[in-house]
C-alpha positions as CSV (number, residue, x, y, z in Angstrom):
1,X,85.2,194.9,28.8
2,X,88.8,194.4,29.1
3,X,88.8,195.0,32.9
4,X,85.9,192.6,32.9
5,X,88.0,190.0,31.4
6,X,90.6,190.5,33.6
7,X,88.8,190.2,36.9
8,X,86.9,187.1,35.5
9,X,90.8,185.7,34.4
10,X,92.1,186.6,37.8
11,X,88.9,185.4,39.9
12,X,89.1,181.6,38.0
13,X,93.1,181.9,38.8
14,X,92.6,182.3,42.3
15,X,89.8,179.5,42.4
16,X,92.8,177.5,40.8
17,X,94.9,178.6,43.4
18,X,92.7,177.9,46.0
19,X,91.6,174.5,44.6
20,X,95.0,173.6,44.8
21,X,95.5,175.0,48.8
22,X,92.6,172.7,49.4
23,X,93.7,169.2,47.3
24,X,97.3,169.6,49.4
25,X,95.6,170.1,52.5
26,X,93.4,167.1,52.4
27,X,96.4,165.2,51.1
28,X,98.2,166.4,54.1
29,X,95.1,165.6,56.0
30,X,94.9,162.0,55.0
31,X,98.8,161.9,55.5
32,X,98.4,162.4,58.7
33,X,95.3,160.1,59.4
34,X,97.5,157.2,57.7
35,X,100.5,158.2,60.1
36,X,98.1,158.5,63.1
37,X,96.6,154.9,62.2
38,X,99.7,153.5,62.0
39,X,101.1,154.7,65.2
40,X,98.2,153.7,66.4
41,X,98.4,150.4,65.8
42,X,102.2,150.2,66.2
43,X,101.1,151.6,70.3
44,X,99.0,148.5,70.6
45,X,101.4,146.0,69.1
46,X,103.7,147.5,72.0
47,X,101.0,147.5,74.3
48,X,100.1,143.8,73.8
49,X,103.6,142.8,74.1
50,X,104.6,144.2,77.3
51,X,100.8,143.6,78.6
52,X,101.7,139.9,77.5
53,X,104.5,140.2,79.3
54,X,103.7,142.0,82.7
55,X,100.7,139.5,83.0
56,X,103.4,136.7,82.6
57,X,105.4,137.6,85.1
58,X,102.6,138.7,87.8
59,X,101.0,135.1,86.8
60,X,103.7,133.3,87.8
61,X,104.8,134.9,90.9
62,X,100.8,134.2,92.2
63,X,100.9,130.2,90.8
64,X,104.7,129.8,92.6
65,X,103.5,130.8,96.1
66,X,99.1,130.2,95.8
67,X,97.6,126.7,95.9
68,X,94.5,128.0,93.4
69,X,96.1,131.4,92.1
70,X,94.3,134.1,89.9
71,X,95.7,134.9,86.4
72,X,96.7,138.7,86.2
73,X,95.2,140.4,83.4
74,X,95.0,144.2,82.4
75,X,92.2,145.9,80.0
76,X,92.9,149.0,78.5
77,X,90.3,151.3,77.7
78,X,90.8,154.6,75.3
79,X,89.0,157.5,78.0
80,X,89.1,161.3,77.1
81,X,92.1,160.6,74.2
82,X,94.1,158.4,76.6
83,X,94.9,154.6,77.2
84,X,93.7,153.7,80.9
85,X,94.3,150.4,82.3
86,X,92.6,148.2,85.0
87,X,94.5,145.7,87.1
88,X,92.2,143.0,87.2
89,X,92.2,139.1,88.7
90,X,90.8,136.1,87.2
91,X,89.9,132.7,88.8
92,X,87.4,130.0,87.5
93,X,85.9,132.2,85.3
94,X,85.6,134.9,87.4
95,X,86.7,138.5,87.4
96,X,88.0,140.5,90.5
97,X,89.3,143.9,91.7
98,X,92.2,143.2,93.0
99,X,92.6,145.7,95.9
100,X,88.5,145.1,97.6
101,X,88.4,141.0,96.5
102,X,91.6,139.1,97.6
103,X,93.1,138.3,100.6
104,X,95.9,136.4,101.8
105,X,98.9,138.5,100.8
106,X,97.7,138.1,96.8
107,X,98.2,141.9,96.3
108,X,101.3,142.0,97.9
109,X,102.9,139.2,96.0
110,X,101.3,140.9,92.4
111,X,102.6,144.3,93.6
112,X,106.0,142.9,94.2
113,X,106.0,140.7,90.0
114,X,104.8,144.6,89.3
115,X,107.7,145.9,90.4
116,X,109.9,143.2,88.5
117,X,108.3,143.5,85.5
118,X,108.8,146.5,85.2
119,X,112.2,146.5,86.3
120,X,113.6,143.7,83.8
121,X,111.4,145.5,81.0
122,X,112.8,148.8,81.4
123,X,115.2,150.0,78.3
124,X,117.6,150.8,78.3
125,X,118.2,148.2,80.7
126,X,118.7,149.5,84.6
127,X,120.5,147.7,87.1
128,X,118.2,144.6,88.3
129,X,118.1,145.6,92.0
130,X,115.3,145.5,94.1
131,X,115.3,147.1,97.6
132,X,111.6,146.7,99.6
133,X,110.8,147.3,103.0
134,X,108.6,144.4,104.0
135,X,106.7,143.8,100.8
136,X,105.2,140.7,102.0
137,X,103.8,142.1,105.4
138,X,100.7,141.1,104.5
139,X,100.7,137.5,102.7
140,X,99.4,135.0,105.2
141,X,101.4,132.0,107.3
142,X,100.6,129.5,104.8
143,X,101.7,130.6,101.6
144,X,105.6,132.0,102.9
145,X,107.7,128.9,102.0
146,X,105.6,129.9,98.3
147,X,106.8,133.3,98.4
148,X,110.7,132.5,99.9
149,X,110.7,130.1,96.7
150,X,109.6,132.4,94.1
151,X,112.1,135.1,95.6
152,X,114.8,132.4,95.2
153,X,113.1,131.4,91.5
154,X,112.6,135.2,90.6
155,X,115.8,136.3,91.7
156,X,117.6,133.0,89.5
157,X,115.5,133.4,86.5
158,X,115.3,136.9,85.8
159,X,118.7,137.5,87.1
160,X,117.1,140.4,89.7
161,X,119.3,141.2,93.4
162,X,116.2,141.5,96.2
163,X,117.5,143.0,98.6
164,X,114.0,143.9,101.8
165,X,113.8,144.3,105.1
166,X,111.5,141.9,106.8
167,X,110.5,140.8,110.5
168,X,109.4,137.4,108.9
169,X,112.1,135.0,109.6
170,X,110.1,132.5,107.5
171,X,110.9,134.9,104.5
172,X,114.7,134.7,104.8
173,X,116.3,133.5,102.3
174,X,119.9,134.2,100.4
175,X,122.6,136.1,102.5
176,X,120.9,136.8,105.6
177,X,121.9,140.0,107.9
178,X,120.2,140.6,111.0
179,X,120.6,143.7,112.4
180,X,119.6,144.4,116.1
């Protein structure tokens, strides 16, 4: 009988015990779904930020050189655990892949506010020099004096050296060296 009551003694200790394992693992467990939520949203308060940002900066580089410019916008999508994002362009209410539905040197002139964005965004903070080899190759006769202006605008404004080669002498602008 006295073995009895000791195995039944060290049975409801152990159910004690592992009652206890359990209550500090799901405490643990819902410790870590509060910190995951709130990194969570702290990641999409950054996100928005810079994505309010980048989308500024790409927005105005395509309204200083276009006549009727798209508006640069990115939508993230979670996929497989991850954040994926789309380049996308807007005009009168419509949506468009940027690389199969422009024309005119658009993707050239938003790959070029890309790479400022990114440049004057970085911390810690790089030096602001830009060196392209003809990034506007492909921007059509019309819109250059646009694109020469938002260099000069770009370059004032964000306080960012460009520095490219180009065969366009409509694109000069700055200190000029012509090599050749």
């Amino acid at each position: 009988v006295a073995s009895l009551i000791a195995r039944r003694d060290a049975l409801a200790l152990a159910r004690e015990q592992e009652a206890e394992a359990r209550d500090r693992s799901v405490r643990r467990r819902d410790a870590a779904l509060a910190a995951q939520e709130v990194l969570q949203l702290l990641a999409q308060a950054v996100q928005q930020k810079a994505h309010e940002r980048i989308c500024h900066v790409v927005s105005s580089c395509l309204s200083a050189v276009f006549d009727d410019p798209y508006e640069f916008h990115i939508e993230f999508e979670r996929k497989r655990g991850r954040t994926e994002a789309a380049l996308r362009f807007r005009r009168r209410g419509l949506e468009v892949d940027p690389l199969t539905a422009s024309g005119g040197g658009v993707v050239d002139v938003a790959s070029f506010a890309l790479r400022v964005a990114c440049l004057v965004m970085h911390r810690p903070r790089l030096s602001r020099v830009l060196v392209l080899d003809e990034p506007f190759r492909f921007v059509s006769a019309q819109y250059q004096e646009g694109v020469r202006t938002m260099l000069e605008q770009i370059s004032q404004e964000m306080k960012v050296q460009i520095i490219f080669i180009t065969h366009n002498p409509e694109l000069a602008t700055g200190k000029i060296i012509e090599l050749g």
